[in-house]
C-alpha positions as CSV (number, residue, x, y, z in Angstrom):
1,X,20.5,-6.2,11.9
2,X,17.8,-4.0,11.2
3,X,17.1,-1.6,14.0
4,X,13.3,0.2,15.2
5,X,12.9,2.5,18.1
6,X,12.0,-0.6,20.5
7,X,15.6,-1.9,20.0
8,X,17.3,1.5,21.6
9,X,16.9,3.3,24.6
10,X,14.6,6.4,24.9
11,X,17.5,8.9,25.0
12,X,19.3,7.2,21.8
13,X,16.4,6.3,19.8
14,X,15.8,10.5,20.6
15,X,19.0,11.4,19.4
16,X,19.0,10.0,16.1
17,X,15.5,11.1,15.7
18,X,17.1,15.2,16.0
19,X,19.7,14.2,14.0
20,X,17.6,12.8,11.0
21,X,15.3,15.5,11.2
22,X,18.4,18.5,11.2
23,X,19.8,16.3,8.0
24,X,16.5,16.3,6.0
25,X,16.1,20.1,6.9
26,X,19.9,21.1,6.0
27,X,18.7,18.4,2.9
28,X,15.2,20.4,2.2
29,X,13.8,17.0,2.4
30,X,10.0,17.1,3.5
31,X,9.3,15.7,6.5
32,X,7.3,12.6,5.8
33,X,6.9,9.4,7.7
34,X,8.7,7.4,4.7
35,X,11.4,10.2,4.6
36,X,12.1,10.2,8.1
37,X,12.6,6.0,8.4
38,X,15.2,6.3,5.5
39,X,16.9,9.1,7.6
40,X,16.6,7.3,10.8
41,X,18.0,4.4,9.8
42,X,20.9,6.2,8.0
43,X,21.7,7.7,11.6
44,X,21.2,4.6,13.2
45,X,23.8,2.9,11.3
46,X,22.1,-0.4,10.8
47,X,22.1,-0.2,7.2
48,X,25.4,0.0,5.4
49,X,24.1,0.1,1.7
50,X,21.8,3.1,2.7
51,X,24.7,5.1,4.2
52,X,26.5,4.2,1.1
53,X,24.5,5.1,-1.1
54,X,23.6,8.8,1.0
55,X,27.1,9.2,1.4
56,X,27.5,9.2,-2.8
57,X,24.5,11.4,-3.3
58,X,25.9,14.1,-1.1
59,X,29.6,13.6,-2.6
60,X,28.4,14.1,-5.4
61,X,26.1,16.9,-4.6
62,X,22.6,15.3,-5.8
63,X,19.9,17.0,-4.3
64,X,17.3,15.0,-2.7
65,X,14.3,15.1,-5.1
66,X,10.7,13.1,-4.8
67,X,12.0,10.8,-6.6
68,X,15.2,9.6,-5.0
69,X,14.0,10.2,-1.8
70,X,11.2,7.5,-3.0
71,X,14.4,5.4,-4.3
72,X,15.7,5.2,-1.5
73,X,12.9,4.1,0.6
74,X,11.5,1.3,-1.6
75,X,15.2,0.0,-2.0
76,X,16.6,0.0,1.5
77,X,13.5,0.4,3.5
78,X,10.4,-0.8,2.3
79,X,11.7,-4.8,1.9
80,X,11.8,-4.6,6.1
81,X,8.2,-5.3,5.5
82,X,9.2,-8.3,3.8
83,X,9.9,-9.4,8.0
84,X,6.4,-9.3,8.9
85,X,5.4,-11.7,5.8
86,X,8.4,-14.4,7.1
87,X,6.8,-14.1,10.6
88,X,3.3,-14.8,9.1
89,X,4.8,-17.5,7.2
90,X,5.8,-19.2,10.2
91,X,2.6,-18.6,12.0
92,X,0.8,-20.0,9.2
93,X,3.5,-23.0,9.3
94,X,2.9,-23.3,13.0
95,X,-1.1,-23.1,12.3
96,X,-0.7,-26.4,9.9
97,X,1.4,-28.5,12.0
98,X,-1.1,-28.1,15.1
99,X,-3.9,-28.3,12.6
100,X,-2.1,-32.1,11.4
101,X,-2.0,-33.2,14.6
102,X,-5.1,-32.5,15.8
103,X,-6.2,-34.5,12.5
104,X,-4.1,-36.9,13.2
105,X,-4.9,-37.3,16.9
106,X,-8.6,-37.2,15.9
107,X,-8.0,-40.1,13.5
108,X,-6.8,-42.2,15.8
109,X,-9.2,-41.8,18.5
110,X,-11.6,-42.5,16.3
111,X,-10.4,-45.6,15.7
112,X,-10.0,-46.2,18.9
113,X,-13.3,-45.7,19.3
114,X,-14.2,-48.1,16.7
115,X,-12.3,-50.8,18.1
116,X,-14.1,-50.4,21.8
117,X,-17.4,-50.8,20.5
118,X,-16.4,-53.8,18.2
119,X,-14.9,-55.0,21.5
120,X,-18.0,-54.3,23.4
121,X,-20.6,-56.1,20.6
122,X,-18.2,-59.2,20.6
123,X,-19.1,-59.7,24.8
124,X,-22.0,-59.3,24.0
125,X,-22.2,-61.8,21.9
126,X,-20.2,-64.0,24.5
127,X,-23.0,-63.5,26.8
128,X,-21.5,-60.7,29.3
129,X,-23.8,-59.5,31.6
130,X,-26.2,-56.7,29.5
131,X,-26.2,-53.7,32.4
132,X,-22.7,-54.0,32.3
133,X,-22.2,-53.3,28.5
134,X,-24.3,-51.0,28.4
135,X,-22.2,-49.3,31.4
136,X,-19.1,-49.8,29.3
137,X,-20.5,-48.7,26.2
138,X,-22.0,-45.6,27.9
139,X,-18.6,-44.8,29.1
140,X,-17.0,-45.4,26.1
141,X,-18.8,-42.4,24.8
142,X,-18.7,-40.2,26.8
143,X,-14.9,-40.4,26.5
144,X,-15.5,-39.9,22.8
145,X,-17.5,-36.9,23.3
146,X,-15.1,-35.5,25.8
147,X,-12.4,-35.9,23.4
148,X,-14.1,-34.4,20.7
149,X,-15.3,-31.2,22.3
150,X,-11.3,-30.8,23.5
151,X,-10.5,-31.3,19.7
152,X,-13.6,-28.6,18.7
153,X,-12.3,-26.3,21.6
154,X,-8.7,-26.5,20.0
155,X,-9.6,-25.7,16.4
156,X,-11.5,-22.5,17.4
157,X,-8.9,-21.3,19.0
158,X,-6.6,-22.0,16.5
159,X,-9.4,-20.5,13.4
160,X,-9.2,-17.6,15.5
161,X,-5.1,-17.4,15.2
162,X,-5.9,-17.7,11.3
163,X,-8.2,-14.9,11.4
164,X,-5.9,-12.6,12.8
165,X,-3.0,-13.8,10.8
166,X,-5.8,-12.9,7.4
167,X,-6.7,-9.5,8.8
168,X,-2.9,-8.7,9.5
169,X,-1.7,-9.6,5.9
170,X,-4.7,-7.9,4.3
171,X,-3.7,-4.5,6.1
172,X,-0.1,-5.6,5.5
173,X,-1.2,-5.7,1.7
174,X,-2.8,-2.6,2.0
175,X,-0.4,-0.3,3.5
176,X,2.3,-1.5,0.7
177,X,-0.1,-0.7,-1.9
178,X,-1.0,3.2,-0.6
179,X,1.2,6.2,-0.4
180,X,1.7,7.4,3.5
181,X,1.3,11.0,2.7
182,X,-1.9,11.2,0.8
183,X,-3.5,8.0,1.1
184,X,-3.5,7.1,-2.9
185,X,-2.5,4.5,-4.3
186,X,1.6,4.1,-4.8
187,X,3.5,3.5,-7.4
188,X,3.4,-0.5,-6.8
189,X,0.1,-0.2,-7.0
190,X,0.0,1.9,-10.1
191,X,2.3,-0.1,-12.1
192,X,-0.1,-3.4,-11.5
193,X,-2.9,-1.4,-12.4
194,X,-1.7,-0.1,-15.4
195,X,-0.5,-3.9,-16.3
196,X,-3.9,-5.1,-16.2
197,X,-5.6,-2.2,-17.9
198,X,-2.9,-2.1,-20.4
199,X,-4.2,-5.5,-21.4
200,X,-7.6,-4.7,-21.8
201,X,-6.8,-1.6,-23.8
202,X,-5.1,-4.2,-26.4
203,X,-8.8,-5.3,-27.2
204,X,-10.0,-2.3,-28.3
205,X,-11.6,-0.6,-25.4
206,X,-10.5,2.9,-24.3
207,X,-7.9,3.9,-21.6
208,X,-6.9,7.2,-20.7
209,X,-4.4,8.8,-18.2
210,X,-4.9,12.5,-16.7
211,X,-1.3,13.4,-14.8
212,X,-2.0,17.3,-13.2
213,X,1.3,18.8,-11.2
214,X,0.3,21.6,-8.5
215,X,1.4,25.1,-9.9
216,X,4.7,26.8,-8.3
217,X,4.3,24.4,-5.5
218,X,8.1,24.8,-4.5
219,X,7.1,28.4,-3.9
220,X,4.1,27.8,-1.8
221,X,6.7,24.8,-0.1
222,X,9.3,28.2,1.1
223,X,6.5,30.6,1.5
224,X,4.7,28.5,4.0
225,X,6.7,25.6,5.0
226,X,6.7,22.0,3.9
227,X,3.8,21.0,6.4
228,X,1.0,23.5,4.9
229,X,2.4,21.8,2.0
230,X,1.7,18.5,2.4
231,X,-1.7,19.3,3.5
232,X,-2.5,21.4,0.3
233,X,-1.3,17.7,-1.4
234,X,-3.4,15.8,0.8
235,X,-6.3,18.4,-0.2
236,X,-5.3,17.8,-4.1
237,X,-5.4,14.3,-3.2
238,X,-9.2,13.7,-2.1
239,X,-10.1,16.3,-4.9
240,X,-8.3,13.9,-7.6
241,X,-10.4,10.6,-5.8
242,X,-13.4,12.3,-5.3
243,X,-13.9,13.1,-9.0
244,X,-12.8,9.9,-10.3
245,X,-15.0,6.7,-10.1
246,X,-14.5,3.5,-8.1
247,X,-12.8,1.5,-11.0
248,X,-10.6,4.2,-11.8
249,X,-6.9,4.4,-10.1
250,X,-5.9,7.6,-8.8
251,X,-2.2,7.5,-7.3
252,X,0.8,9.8,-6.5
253,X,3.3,9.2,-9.4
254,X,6.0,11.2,-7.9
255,X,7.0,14.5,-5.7
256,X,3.4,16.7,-6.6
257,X,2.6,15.2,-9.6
258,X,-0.4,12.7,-9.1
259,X,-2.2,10.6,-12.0
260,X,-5.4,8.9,-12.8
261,X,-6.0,6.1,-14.7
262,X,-9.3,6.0,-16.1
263,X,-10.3,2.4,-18.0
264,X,-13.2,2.4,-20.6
265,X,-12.9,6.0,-20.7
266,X,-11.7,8.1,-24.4
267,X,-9.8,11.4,-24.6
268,X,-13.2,13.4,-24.4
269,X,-14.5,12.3,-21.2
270,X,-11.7,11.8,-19.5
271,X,-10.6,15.6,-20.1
272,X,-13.7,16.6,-19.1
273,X,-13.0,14.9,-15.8
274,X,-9.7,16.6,-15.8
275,X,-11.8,20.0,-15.8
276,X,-13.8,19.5,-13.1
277,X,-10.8,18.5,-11.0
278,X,-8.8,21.9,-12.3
279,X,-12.2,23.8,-11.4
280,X,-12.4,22.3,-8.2
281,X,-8.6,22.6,-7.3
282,X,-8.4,26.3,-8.3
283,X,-12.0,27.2,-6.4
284,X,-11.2,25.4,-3.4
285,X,-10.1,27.6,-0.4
286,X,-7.2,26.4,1.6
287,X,-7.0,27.2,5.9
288,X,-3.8,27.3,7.6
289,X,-4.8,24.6,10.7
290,X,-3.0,26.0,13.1
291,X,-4.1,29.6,12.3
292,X,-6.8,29.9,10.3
293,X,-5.3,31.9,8.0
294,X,-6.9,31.2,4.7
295,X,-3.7,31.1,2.1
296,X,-3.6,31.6,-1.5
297,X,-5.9,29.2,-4.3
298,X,-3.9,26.8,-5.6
299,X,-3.9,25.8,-9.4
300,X,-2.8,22.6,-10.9
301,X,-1.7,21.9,-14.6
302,X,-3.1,18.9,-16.2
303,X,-1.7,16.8,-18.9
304,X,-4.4,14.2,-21.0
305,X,-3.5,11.2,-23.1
306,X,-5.4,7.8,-24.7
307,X,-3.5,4.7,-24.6
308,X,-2.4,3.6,-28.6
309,X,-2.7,0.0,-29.5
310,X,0.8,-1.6,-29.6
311,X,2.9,1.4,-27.2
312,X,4.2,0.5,-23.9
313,X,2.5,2.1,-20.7
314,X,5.9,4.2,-20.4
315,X,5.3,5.7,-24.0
316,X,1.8,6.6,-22.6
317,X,2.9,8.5,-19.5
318,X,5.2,10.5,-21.5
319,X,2.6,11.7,-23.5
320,X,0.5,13.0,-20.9
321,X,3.8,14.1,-19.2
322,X,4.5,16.4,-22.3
323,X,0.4,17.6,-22.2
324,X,1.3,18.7,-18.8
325,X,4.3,20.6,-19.3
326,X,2.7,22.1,-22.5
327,X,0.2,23.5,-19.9
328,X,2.6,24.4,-17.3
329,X,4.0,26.8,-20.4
330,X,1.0,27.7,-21.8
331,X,0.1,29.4,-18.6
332,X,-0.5,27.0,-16.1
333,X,-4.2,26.2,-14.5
334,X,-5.3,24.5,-17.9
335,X,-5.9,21.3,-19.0
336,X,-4.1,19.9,-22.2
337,X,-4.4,16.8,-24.3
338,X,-2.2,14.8,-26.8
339,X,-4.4,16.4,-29.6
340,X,-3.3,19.4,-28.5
341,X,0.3,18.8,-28.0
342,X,0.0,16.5,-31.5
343,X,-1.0,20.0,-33.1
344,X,2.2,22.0,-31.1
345,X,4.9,19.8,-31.8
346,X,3.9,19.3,-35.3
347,X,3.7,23.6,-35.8
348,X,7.9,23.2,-34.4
């Protein structure tokens, strides 16, 4: 049974909240909200694949990188959101069937309807007394229109349910799609959106990637502590979207590496765009909150490739991965492309 903080008491729920957090910090895990549910549920004990599989990682003394500690949320935690689409689903179920019978109901009164005027024309005809059909007639529909604003009354209410059922899976949607910490895009949503530019690309038109890492940022992490840390990536986020345009993706690929994808866009200019997001990175000035103590610039190496007819999105990524280390040892705060590292691994 899955277990969330309304399930437990205060005082439990509060205990394995201290005893997540101690883990992640003996760990040197960040503390992040996606982070902290994979702990919390690993304490709780509701889970018996996630302790397993933390119990092997600290057997076997793995240390808890970006990328496992992502692992291990999308694998054991993230499909609990798979609970709220089931309930939806039977909402929307539940929506239908009151939706059928209020068809079905107003189906039948119409014919009902139908038949009480038929039966009112045929006295009538049998020479019933006039002020008396028109009484019967006049009553007949009013019945009708009281039954029909009941049945209008009912399916507001019940287009109102759908809204809110529409808005909830549209944020639902949203929140799996975006990464917690800086509010890019996540790797989910990367991997789609490289699918469907990937297919473009095929036909000819341009697609580049820009990956940039943030220089010695495990030294800025134990200078100044993991929280002025996630702020600077925050920061590096909005730079990264700010200089990109609307149909371009930018996401968090992993730990402090984040990427851009950049469609209809050559080598050129999207390494010029990779410039001005260096430039503004390395000239932006960066305010302890709590403080005000202005720290030390940050830098961020950046790694530039064009997608090649034929490769796989994988063989891309590489690439740029290898432009960015190239800068990383070619002194870091500089932008690289594949032409460049084409030139360096050729020279050995």
């Amino acid at each position: 049974m899955d277990t969330s903080l309304d399930d437990l008491d205060h005082d439990y729920a509060a205990s394995i909240a201290d005893r997540a957090m101690r883990a992640m910090a003996e760990q040197r895990i960040p503390p992040t909200p996606t982070n902290f549910a994979v702990w919390f549920q690993y304490f709780a004990g509701s889970h018996d694949d996630l302790r397993n599989a933390i119990d092997l990682l600290i057997d076997h003394n793995r240390p808890f990188d970006a990328r496992i500690n992502q692992d291990l949320f999308e694998t054991y935690v993230a499909p609990q959101v798979s609970a709220v689409v089931v309930d939806t689903s039977e909402r929307l179920h539940e929506l239908m069937g009151t939706a059928k019978d209020f068809l079905a109901t107003a189906i039948a009164d119409n014919h009902s309807q139908i038949q009480a005027i038929s039966d009112v024309a045929g006295q009538g005809q049998a020479g019933v007394d006039p002020k008396a059909l028109v009484a019967q007639l006049m009553n007949e529909l009013a019945r009708a229109a009281s039954r029909a604003t009941r049945l209008e009354a009912g399916f507001a209410e019940k287009t109102r349910e759908l809204d809110v059922i529409r808005d909830s899976l549209s944020k639902s949607e949203q929140r799996a799609r975006t990464d917690t910490l800086t509010g890019l895009a996540n790797r989910r949503a990367l991997d789609e959106f490289l699918r469907k530019a990937q297919t473009t690309a095929e036909w000819g038109e341009p697609l580049s990637v820009l990956l940039l890492d943030i220089d010695h940022f495990k030294t800025f992490n134990d200078n100044f502590g993991h929280g002025v840390g996630d702020q600077v990536l925050r920061l590096m986020a909005k730079v990264l979207r700010e200089k990109v345009r609307e149909q371009d993706l930018s996401a968090r690929y992993g730990g402090e590496e984040l990427i851009a994808v950049l469609p209809d866009t050559d080598l050129a200019a999207c390494t010029e765009i990779a410039e001005r997001i260096r430039r503004a990175i390395a000239e932006a000035k960066i305010t302890r909150r709590s403080t005000g103590e202005v720290l030390p610039g940050i830098t961020v190496s950046i790694g530039v490739a064009r997608y090649r007819v034929g490769e796989t999105v994988t063989d891309l990524i590489e690439r740029c991965d290898r432009a960015l280390y190239l800068a990383k040892g070619g002194g870091r705060n500089r932008v690289v492309t594949e032409n460049e590292l084409d030139r360096a691994e050729a020279a050995g």
